[in-house]
Structure formats: structure tokens, C-alpha cells
C-alpha positions as CSV (number, residue, x, y, z in Angstrom):
1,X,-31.4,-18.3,-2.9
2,X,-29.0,-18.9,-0.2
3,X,-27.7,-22.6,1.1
4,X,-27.7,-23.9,4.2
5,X,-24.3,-26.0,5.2
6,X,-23.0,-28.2,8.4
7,X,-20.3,-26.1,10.1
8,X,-17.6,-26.5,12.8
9,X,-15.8,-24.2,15.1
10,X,-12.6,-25.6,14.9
11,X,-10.7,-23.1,17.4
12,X,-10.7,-19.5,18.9
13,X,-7.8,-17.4,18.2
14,X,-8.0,-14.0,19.6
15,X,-11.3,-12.3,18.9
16,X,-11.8,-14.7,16.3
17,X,-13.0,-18.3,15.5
18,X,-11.7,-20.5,12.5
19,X,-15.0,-22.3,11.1
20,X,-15.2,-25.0,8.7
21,X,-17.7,-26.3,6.0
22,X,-18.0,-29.0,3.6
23,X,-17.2,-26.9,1.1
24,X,-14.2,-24.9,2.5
25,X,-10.5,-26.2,2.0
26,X,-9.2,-23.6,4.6
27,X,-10.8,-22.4,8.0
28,X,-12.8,-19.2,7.6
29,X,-12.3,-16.3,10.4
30,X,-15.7,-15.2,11.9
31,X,-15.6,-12.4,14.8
32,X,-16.5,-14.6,18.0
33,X,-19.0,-12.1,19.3
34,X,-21.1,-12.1,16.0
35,X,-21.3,-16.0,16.6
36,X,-22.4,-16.0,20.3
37,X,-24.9,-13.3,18.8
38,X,-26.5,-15.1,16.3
39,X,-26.2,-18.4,17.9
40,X,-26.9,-17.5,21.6
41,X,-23.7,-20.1,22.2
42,X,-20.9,-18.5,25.1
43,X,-17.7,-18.0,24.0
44,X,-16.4,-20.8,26.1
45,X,-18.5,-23.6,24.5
46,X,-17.5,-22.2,21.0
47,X,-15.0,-24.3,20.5
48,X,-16.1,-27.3,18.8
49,X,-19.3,-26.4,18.5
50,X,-21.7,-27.5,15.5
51,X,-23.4,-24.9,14.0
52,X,-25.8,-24.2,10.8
53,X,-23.8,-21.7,8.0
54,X,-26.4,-20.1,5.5
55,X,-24.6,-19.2,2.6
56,X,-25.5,-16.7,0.3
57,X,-25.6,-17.4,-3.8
58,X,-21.9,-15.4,-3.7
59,X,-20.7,-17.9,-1.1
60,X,-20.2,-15.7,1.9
61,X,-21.2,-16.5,5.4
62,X,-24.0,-14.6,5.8
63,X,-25.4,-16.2,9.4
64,X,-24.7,-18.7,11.9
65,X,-27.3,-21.2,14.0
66,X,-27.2,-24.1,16.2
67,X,-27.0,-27.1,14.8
């Protein structure tokens, strides 16, 4: 069964964004272009953005939403 947990993009840093979740104590990397995939958000409103992480039982990020 997978969770479902608040999430943050903090910043963009090349090709990447550095998300946060309740239950992470460092930022995770994501590929920007998966996010604006699965969350239909453009790159430039990334940035700060609240989002919906589904985590799987293994704790990975396995999709992003809008919040």
C-alpha cells in the first residue's frame, strides 16, 4: 500500500528539483521534467510549489500531484 505525503519544491538546480517531505531530513533530487509531467506545473512555477508525494511501502517517490 503506498502513502500519500505533503511535499515542497524547495529549489531547481540544473535539470533537477530538491523536494521535501515530512519525513525527509535532506532534500530529495527529482528530474524537473518528470515533475511538470506528472503534475502539469511549468518549470518556472516549480519552485515553491506544493505538491502531493505517493510513496511506495519501500519509501521511494513513486509520483508527484498538485496539492
Amino acid at each position: 500500500m503506498s502513502e500519500r505525503l505533503d511535499a515542497r519544491v524547495l529549489l531547481l538546480v540544473g535539470e533537477e528539483a530538491e523536494i521535501v517531505t515530512p519525513h525527509t531530513a535532506d532534500p530529495e533530487r527529482v528530474p524537473i521534467d518528470r515533475l511538470v509531467r506528472e503534475t502539469g506545473i511549468a518549470r518556472e512555477k516549480l519552485a515553491g510549489s506544493k505538491l502531493v508525494a505517493v510513496v511506495s511501502d519501500g519509501g521511494e517517490l513513486v509520483r508527484f500531484e498538485r496539492a
